[in-house]
Backbone as JSON, one array per atom type, in Angstrom:
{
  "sequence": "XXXXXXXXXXXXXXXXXXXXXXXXXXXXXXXXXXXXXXXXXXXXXXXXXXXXXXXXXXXXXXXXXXXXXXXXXXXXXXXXXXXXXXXXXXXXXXXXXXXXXXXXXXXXXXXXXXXXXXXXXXXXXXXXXXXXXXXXXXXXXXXXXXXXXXXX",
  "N": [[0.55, -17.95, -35.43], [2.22, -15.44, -37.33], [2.39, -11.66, -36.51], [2.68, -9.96, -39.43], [1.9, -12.29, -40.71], [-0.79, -12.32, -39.65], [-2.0, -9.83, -40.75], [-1.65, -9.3, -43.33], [-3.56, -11.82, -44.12], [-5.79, -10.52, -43.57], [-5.62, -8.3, -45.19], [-5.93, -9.69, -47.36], [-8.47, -10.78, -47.08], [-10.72, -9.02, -47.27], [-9.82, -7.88, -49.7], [-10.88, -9.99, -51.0], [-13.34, -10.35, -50.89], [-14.62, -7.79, -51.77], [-13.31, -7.43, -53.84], [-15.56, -7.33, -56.32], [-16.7, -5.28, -56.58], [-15.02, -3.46, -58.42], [-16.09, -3.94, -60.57], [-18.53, -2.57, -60.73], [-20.3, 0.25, -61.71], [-21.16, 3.81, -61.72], [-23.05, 4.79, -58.82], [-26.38, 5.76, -57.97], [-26.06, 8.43, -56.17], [-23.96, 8.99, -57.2], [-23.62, 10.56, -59.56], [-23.88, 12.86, -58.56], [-21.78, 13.47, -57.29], [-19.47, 13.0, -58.09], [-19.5, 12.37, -61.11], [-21.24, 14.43, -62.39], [-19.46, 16.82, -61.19], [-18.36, 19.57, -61.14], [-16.2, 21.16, -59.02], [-14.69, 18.72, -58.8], [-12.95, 18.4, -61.12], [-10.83, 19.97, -61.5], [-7.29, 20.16, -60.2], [-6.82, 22.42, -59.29], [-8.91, 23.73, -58.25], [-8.66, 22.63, -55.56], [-8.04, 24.0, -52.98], [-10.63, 25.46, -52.38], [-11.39, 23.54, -51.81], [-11.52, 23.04, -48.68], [-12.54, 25.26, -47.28], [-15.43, 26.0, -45.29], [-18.99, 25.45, -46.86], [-22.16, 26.91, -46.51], [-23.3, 26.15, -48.76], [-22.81, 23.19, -50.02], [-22.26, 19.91, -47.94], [-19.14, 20.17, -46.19], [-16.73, 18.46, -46.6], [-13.58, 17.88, -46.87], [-11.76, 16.16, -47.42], [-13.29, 14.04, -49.1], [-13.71, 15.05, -51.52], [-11.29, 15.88, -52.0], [-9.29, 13.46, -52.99], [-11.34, 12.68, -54.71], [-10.87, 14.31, -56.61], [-8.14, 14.27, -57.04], [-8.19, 11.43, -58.09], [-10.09, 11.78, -60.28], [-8.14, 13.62, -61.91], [-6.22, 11.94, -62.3], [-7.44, 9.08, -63.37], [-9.36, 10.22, -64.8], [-12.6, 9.35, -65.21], [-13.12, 6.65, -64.55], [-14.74, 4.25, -62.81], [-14.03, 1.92, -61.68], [-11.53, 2.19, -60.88], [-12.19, 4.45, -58.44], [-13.83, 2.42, -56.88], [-11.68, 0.78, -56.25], [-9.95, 2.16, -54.68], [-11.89, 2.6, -52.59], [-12.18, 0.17, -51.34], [-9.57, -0.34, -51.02], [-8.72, 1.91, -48.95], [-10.53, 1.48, -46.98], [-8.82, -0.8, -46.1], [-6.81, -0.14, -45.0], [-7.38, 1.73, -43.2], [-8.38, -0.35, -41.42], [-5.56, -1.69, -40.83], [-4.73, 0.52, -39.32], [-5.92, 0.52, -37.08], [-5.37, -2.13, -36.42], [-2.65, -1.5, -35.7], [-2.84, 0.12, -33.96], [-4.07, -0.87, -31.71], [-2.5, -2.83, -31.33], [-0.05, -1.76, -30.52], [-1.2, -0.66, -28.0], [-1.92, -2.99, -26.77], [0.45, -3.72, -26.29], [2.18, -3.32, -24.21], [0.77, -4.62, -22.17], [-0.13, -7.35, -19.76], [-1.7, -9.32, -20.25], [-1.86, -11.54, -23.01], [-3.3, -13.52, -24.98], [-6.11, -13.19, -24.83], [-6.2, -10.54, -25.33], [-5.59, -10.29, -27.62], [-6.3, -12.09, -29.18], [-9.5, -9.87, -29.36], [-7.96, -7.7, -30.24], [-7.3, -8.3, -33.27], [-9.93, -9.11, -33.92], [-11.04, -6.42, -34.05], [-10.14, -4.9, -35.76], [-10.72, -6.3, -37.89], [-13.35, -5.79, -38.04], [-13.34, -3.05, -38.58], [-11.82, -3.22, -40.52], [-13.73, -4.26, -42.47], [-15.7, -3.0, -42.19], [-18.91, -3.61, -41.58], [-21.12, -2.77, -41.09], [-21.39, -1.03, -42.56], [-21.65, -1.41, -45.54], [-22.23, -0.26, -48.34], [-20.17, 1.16, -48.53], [-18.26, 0.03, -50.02], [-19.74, -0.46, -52.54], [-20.81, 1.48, -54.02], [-19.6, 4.66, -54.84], [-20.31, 7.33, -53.69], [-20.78, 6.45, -51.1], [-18.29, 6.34, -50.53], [-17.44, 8.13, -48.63], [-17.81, 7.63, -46.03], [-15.26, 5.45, -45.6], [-13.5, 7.36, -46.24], [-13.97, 9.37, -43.96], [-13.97, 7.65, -41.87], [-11.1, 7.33, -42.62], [-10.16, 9.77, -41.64], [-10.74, 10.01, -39.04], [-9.61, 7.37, -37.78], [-6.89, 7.85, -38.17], [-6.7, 10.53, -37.12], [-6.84, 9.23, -34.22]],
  "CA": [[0.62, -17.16, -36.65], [3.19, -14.25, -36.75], [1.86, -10.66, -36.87], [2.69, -10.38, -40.2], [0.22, -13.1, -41.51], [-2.19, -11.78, -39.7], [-2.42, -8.63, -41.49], [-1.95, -9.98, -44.89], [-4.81, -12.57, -44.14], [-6.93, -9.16, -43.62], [-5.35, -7.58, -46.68], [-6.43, -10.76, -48.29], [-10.23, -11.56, -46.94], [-10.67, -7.75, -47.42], [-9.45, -7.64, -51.12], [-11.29, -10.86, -51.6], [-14.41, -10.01, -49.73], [-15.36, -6.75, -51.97], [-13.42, -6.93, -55.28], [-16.18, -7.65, -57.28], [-17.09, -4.1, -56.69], [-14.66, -3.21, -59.08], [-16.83, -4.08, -61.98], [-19.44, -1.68, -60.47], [-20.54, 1.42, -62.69], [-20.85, 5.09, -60.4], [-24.64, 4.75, -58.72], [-27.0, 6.34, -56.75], [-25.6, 9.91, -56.16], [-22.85, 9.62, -57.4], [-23.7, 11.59, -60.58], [-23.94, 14.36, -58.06], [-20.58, 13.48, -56.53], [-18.5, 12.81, -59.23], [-19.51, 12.23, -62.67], [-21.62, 16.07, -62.98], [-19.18, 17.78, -59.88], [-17.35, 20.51, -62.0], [-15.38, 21.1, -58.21], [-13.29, 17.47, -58.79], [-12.58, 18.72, -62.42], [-9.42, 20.66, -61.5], [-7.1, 19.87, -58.77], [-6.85, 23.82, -58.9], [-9.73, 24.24, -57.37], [-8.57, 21.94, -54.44], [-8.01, 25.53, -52.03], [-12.05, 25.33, -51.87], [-12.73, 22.39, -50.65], [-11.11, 23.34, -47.59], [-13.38, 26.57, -46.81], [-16.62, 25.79, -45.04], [-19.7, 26.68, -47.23], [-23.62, 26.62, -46.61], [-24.57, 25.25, -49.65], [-22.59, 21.92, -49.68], [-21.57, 19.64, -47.06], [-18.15, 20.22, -45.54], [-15.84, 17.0, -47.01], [-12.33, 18.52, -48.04], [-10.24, 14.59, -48.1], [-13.75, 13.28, -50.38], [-13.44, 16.38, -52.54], [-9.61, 16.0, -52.54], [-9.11, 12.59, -53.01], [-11.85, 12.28, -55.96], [-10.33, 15.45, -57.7], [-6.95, 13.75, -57.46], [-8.3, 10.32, -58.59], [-10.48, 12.79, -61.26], [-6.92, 14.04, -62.6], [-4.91, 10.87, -62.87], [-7.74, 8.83, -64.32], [-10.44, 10.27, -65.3], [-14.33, 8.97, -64.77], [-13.21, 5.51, -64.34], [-15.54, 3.89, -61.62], [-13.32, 0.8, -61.17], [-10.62, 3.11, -59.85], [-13.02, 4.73, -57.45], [-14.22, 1.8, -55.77], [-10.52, 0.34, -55.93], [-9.66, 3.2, -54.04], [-12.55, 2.43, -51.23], [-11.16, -0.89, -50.5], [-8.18, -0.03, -50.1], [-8.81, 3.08, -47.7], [-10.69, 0.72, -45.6], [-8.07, -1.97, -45.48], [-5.47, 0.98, -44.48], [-8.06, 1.94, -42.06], [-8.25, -2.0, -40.57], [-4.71, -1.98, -40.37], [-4.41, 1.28, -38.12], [-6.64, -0.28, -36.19], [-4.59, -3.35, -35.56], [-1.18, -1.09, -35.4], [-3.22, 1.35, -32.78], [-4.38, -1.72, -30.36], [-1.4, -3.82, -31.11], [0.57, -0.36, -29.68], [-2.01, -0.45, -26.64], [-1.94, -4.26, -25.91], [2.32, -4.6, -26.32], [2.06, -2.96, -22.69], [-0.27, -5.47, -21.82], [0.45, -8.58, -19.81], [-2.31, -10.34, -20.98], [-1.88, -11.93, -24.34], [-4.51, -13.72, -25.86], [-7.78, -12.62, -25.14], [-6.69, -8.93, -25.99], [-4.7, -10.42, -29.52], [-8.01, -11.88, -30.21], [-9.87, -8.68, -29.83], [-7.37, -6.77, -31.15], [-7.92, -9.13, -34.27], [-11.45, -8.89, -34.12], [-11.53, -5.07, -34.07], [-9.43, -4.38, -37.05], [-11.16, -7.1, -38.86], [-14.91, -5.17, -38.29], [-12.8, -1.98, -38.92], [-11.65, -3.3, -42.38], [-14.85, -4.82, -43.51], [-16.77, -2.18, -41.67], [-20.06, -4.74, -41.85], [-22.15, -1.56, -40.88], [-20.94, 0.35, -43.88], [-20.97, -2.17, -46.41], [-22.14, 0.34, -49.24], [-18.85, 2.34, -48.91], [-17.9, -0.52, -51.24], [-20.49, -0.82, -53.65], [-20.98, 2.73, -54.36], [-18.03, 5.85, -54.78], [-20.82, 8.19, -52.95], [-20.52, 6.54, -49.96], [-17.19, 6.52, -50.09], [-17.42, 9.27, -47.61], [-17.75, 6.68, -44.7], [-14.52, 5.11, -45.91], [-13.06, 8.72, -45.83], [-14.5, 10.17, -42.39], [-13.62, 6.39, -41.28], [-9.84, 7.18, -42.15], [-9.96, 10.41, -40.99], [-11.13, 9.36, -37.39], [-8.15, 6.15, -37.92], [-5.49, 8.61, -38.13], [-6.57, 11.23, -35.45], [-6.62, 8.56, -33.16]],
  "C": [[1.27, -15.82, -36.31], [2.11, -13.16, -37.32], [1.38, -10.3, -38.23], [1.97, -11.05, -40.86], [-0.6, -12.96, -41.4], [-2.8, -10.64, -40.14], [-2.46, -8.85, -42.81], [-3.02, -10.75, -44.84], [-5.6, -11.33, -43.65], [-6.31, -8.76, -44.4], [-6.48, -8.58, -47.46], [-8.2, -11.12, -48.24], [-11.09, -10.44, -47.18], [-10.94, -7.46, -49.06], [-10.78, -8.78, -52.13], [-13.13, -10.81, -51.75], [-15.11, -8.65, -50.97], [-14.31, -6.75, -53.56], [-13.88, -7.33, -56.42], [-16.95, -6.25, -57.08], [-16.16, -2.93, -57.79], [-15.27, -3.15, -60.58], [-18.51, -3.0, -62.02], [-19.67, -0.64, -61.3], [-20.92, 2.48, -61.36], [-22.8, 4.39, -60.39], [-25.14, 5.71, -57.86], [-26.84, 7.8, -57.32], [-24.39, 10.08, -56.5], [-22.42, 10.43, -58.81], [-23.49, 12.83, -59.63], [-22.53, 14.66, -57.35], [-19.32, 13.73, -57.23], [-18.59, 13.36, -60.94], [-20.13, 14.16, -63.13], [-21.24, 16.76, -61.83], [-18.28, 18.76, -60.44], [-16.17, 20.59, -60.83], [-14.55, 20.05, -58.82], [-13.01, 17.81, -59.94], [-11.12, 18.91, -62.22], [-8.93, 20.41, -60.39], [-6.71, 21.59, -58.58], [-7.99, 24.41, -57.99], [-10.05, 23.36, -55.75], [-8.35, 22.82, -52.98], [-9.39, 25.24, -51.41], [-12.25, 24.48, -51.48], [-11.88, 22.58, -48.98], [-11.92, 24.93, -46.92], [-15.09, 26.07, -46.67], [-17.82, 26.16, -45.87], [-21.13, 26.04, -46.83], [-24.42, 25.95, -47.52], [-23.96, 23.53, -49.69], [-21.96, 21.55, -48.45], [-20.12, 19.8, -46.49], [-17.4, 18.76, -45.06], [-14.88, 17.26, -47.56], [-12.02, 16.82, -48.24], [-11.68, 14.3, -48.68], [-13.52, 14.83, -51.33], [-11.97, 16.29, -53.1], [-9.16, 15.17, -53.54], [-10.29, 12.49, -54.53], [-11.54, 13.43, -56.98], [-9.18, 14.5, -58.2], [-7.38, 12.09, -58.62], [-9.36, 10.61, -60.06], [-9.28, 12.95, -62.3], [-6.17, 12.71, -62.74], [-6.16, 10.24, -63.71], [-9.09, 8.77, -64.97], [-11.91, 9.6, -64.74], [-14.07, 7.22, -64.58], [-13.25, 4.57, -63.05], [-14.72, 2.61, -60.81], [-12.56, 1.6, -59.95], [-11.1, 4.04, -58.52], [-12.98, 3.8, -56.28], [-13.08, 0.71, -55.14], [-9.84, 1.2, -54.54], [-10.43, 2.88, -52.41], [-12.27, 1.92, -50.21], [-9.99, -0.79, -49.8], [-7.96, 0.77, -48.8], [-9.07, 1.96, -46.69], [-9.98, -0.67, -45.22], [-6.83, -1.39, -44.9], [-6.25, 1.01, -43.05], [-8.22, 1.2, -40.85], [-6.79, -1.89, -40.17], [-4.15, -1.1, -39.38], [-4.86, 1.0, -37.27], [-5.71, -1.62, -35.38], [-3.4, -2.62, -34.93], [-1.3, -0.57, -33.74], [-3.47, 0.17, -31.44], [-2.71, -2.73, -30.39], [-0.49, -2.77, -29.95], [-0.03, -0.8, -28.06], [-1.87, -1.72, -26.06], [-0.63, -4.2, -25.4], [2.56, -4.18, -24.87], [1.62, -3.91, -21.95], [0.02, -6.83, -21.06], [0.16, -9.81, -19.78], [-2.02, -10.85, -22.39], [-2.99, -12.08, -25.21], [-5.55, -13.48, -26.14], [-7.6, -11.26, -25.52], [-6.0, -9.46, -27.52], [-5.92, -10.58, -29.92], [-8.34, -11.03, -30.37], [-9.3, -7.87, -30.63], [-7.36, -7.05, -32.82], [-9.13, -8.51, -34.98], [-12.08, -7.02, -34.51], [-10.81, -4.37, -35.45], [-10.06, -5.39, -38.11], [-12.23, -6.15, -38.93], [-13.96, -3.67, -38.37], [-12.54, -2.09, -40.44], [-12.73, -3.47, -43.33], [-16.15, -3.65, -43.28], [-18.2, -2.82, -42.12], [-21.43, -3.93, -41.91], [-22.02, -0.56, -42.34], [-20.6, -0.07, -44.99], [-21.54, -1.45, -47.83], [-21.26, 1.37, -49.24], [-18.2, 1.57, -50.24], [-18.13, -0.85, -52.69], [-21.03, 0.52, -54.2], [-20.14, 4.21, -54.47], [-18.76, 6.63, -53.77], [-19.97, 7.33, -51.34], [-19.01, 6.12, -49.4], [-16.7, 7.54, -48.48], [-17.01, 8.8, -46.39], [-16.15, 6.6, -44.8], [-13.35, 6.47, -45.69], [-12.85, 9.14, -44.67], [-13.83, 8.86, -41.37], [-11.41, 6.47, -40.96], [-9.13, 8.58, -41.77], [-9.63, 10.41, -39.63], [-9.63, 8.25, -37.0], [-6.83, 6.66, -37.85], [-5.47, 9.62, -37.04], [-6.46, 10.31, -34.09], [-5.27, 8.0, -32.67]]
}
């Protein structure tokens, strides 16, 4: 199976795997995140979420990212948790790009393709973090997840 398929078959088991979280409504905390956060209101006030403060946590890309997705469309939760998926199937695929990079040196083959497989698969589905999908709050994971995916 060429490279190629194997990243689309993780697009695909990924997409398939969690979009019934699309029909989700906001839960939990995420009245406190979203739906009553005057901050995501304006992407004018996107400056602040970049300045450390004591009273809330210190999350500029979820602050950013749900302002922006705030301003295009409004309170609509689908688009949220559309949004999740996707991050963490971006996230899976730096994962494969970042070991594929590290193996192509390599002059083993198979047992690191497997892994390398295997590690962008539990990177995409993140199995530990499976309410990043079913909830916008914990989007955060999904966030901090492709923060970490890109500094690396």
């Amino acid at each position: 199976m060429s490279r190629k398929n194997k990243v689309f078959l993780l697009i695909l088991a990924v997409s398939l795997c969690y979009i019934n979280t699309a029909w989700n409504g906001f839960l939990w905390d995420d009245d406190a995140y979203i739906t009553n956060n005057e901050q995501i209101i304006s992407l004018k006030n996107s400056p602040t979420f970049f300045i450390p403060s004591k009273i809330r946590p210190y999350r500029p890309l979820r602050l950013l990212t749900f302002s922006m997705e705030y301003a295009i469309f409004g309170l609509r939760p689908a688009i949220y948790h559309i949004d999740n998926v996707a991050i963490h199937i971006f996230n899976g695929g730096l994962v494969f790009w970042f070991l594929f990079l590290l193996v192509s040196q390599s002059s083993v083959r198979t047992p690191v393709t497997t892994t390398m497989q295997l590690a962008a698969a539990i990177a995409a589905f993140c199995l530990f973090e499976t309410g990043a999908r079913t909830t916008v709050l914990s989007s955060t994971a999904a966030r901090r997840s492709l923060t970490i995916s890109t500094a690396v």
